[in-house]
C-alpha positions in Angstrom: 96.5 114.2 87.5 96.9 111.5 85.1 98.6 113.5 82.2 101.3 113.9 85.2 101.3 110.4 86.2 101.8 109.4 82.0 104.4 112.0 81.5 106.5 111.1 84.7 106.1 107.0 83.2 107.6 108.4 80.3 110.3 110.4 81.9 110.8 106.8 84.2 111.3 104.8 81.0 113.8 107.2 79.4 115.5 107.1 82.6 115.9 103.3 82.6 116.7 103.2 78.9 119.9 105.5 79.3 120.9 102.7 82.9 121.0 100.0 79.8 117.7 98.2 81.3 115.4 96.9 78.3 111.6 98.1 78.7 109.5 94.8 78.6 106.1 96.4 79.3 104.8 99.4 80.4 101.2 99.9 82.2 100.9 95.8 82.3 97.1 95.4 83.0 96.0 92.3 84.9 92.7 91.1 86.8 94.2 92.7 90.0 96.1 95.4 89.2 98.5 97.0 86.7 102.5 97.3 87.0 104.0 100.5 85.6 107.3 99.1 83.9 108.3 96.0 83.9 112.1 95.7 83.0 115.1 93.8 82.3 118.3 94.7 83.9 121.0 92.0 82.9 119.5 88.9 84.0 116.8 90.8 86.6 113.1 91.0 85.4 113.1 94.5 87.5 109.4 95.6 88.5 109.0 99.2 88.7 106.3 101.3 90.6 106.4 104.9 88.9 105.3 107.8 91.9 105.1 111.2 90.2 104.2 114.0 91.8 104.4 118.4 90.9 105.1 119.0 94.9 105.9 117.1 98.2 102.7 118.7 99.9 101.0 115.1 100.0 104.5 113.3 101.1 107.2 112.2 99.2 106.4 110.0 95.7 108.4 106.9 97.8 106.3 107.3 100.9 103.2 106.4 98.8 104.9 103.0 98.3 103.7 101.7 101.1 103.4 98.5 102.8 100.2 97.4 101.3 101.1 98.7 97.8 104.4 96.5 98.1 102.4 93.6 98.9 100.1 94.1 95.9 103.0 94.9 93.6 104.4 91.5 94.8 101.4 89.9 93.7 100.8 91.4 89.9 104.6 90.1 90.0 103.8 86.6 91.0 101.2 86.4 88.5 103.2 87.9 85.5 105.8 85.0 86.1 102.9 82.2 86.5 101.4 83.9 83.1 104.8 84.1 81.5 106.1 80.8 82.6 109.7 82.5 84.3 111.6 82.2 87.3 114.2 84.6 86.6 115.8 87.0 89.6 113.2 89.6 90.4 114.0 93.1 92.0 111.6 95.5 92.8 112.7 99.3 91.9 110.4 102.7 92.8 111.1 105.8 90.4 110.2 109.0 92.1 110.1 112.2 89.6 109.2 115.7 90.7 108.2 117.8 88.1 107.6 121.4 88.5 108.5 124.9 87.3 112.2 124.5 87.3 112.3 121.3 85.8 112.4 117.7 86.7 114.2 115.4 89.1 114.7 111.6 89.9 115.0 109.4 92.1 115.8 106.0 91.4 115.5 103.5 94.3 116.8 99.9 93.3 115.5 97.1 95.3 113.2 99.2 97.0 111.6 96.4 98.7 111.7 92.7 99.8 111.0 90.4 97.2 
């Protein structure tokens, strides 16, 4: 399970790279949590939530962004500003990647919730 969680945060990060966003950090570890990507998409510090899964017999990767995932997302966020001293624009973005036999696909939601 977590070789295909690592290889769809790769896939996620080659995916963001070809949009023209600039990888900051990937798997940002913290007290409370950890954020997949962390990005910058013109002047947008974009934070990224990564759902990979090999089937939709669990729900789609997007449904597992729920509400209380968003709200702990929003806090790793609030403290990687405070730690980093920033204000910029935030956005929150959700990558969901199927992989399976015939390949790959993604789905890139910007803004994906209220900051």
């Amino acid at each position: 399970m977590k070789l295909i969680g690592s290889k769809g945060e790769d896939l996620a990060a080659e995916h963001l790279k070809r949009k023209g966003y600039k990888i900051i950090a990937r798997n940002y570890k913290t007290p409370i949590g950890e954020i997949d990507i962390i990005a910058q998409d013109r002047e947008t510090l974009v934070f990224v939530e990564v759902k990979t899964r090999s089937s939709n017999a669990f729900g789609s990767p997007f449904e597992a962004v729920d509400a209380r995932k968003q709200m702990k997302l929003k806090k790793l966020a609030l403290l990687y500003l405070k730690i980093q001293k920033k204000n910029p624009p935030v956005r929150f973005d959700v990558l969901s990647i199927y992989l399976n036999n015939t390949g790959k696909e993604i789905e890139h939601i910007r803004d994906a919730f209220e900051v």
